[in-house]
N, C-alpha and C positions, 0 to 999 in steps of 0.2 A: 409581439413580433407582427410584421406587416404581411404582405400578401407574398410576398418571397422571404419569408422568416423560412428557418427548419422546420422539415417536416420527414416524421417517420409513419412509412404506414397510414398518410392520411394524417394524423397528429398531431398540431403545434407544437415544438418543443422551442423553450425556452432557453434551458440550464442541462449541464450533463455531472453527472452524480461520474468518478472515473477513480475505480481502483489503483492502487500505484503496484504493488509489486507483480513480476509478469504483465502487467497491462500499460505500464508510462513505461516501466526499467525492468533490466533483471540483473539476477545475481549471481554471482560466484565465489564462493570462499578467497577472501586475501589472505592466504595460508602467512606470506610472510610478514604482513602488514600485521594481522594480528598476534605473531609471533613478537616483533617488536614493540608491540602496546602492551604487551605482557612483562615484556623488561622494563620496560619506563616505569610498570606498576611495581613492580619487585623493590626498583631502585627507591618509590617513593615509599613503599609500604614498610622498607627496611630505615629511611630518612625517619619515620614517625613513630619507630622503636614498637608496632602494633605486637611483635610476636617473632618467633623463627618464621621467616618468610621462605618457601618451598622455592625452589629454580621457575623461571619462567616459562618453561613447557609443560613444566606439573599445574602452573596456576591456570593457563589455558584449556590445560583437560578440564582439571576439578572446578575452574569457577566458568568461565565463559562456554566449554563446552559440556555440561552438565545442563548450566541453563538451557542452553538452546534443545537442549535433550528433553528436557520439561515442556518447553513451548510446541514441541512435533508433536509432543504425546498428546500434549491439551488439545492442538488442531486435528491431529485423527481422531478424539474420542468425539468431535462434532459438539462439543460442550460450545451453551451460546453465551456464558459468562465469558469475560477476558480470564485469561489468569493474570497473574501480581506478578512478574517480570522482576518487578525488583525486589519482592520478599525472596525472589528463588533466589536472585543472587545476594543476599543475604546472607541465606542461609548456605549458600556454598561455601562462603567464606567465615563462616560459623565454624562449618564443618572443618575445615583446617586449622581451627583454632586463633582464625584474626582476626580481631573484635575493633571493627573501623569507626571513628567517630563520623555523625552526617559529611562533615565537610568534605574529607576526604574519601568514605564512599560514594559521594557526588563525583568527585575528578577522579578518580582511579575508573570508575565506570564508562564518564565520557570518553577518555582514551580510548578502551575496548570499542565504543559505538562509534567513535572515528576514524578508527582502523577500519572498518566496515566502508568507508565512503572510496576506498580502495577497490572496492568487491562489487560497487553498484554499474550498471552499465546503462548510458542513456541514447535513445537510437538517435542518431543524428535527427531524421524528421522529426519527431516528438517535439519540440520547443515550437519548432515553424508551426505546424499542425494547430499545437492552443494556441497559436497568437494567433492562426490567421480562422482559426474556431470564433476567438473573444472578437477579433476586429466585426467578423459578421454578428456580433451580436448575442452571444449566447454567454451567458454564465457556467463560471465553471469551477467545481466541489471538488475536493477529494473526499473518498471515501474509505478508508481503511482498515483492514484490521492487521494491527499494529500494536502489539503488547508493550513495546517496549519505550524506554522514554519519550514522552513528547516536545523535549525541547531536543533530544539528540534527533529524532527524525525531523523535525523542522531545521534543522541545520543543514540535516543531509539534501532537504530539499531547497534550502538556499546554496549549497554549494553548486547542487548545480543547474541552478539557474532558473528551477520552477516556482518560488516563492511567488516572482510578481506576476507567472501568467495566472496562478489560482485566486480566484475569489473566495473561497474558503476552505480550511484543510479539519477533516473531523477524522479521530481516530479511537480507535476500538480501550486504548488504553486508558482514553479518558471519557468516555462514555461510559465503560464497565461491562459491554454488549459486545458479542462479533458478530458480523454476516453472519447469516442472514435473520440474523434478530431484525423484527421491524423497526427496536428504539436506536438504532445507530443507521438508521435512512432516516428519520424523526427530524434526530439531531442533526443531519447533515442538510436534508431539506431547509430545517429553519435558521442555519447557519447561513445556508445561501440566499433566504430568503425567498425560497419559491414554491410554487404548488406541486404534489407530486404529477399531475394529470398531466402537467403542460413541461414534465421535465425525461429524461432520459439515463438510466446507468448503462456503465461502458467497462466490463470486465472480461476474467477470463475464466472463470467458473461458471456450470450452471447451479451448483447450489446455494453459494456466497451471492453471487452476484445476480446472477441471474430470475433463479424462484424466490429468493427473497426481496430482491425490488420490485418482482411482480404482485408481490402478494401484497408488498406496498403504496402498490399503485402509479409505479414508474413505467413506462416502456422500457426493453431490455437489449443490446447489443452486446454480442461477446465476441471477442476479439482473439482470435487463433495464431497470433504473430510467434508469440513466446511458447505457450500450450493448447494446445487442442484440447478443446473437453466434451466431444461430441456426445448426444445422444435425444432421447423424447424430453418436451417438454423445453424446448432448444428456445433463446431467447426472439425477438421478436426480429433481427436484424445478427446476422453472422458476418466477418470482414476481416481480411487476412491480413492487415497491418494497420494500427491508427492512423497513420494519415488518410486511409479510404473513407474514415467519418467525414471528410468533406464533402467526399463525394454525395455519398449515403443521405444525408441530412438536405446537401443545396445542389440536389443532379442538375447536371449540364442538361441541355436540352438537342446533344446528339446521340443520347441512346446509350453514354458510358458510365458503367456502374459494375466494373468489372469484378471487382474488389469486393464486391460484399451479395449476399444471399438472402433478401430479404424474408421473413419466414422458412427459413430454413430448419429441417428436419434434418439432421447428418446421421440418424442413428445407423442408418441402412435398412 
């Protein structure tokens, strides 16, 4: 970058390392989208003669909400391995006695993960924000942890519309590592091709995002739009919605920078 390249703190920054859930999007259960992905499953699982196939509210409890019951557990136990997303749903459907060949646990699964693209919420500014990020110049990662398929979450992220502004998307499912393991900034660093020194991560946690990009050698911004995760140890740059990263990185030169808290301490 040149003489008016981003800068955080003094910093050149190149690239930005950017969490996606609570940080690009957030969520909310499609209670009835996935209730219908659950018929469509019933009708196929009963089409391919697997077994007595349960009603489609029971397959939602037992298989998809079982999973996700696993995944909560695995993220509160702070465990830095991924867990296997899809051995659980396996074995959910083990457990009811339907013994799915690959193919069709491939498509009976993406249904369920695209019933989810129901559930995702993307803020209007977000889109404008990376494109007028990338137009200045800056490269730009995703960085996530993301147990679950890596071609249903690449989907999710072409559906709406962020495939072409990322220059590279690295996820905790295919790495084998979550935040704040150093080997999944490694991965996403050399995915993007840049150095940690000259690059930035952009999340909403200080322990995912924030202490373990630092410990990697990134500068740290955490973004309070979706959660607040105040406390010591606070990233290097604080900002109440992504779009303020414009500000933050290429300030104006009349004094506005309202939107973010550069070394900010929130703990009280």
């Amino acid at each position: 970058m040149g003489p008016d390249g981003a800068r955080l703190g003094g910093r050149p920054i190149d690239a930005l390392l950017l969490d996606y859930g609570l940080t690009l999007v957030s969520f909310s259960r499609p209670t009835e989208a996935l209730l219908r992905a659950h018929e469509e499953i019933a009708v196929r699982l009963r089409a391919a003669g697997v077994g007595p196939v349960p009603p489609a509210d029971t397959l939602l409890a037992e298989i998809h909400d079982r999973v996700e019951e696993s995944v909560a557990r695995h993220e509160a136990s702070g465990a830095l391995s991924e867990i296997d997303a899809v051995a659980e749903e396996r074995r959910a459907y083990a457990a009811l006695g339907l013994r799915l060949s690959d193919g069709l646990f491939d498509e009976v699964a993406a249904l369920a993960q695209r019933a989810w693209w129901e559930g995702v919420a993307l803020p209007p500014a977000t889109a404008d924000t990376l494109s007028e990020l990338r137009r200045r110049g800056l490269r730009l990662g995703l960085c996530s942890n993301a147990p679950y398929r890596p071609r249903s979450l690449r989907g999710q992220l072409a559906h709406l519309g962020l495939t072409g502004l990322l220059d590279s998307v690295t996820l905790s499912s295919e790495v084998g590592r979550r935040k704040p393991a150093p080997e999944i900034f490694v991965a996403a660093l050399r995915a993007l091709g840049v150095e940690a020194e000259r690059s930035a991560m952009v999340g909403d946690r200080r322990r995912e995002d924030v202490a373990g990009a630092r410990a990697a050698g990134l500068a740290t911004i955490r973004v309070r739009q979706h959660r607040d995760d105040p406390g010591p140890d606070d990233a290097d740059a604080v900002i109440d919605t992504l779009p303020d990263l414009v500000e933050l990185l290429f300030p104006s030169h009349d004094g506005r920078n309202r939107g973010s808290v550069v070394g900010d301490d929130t703990s009280g």
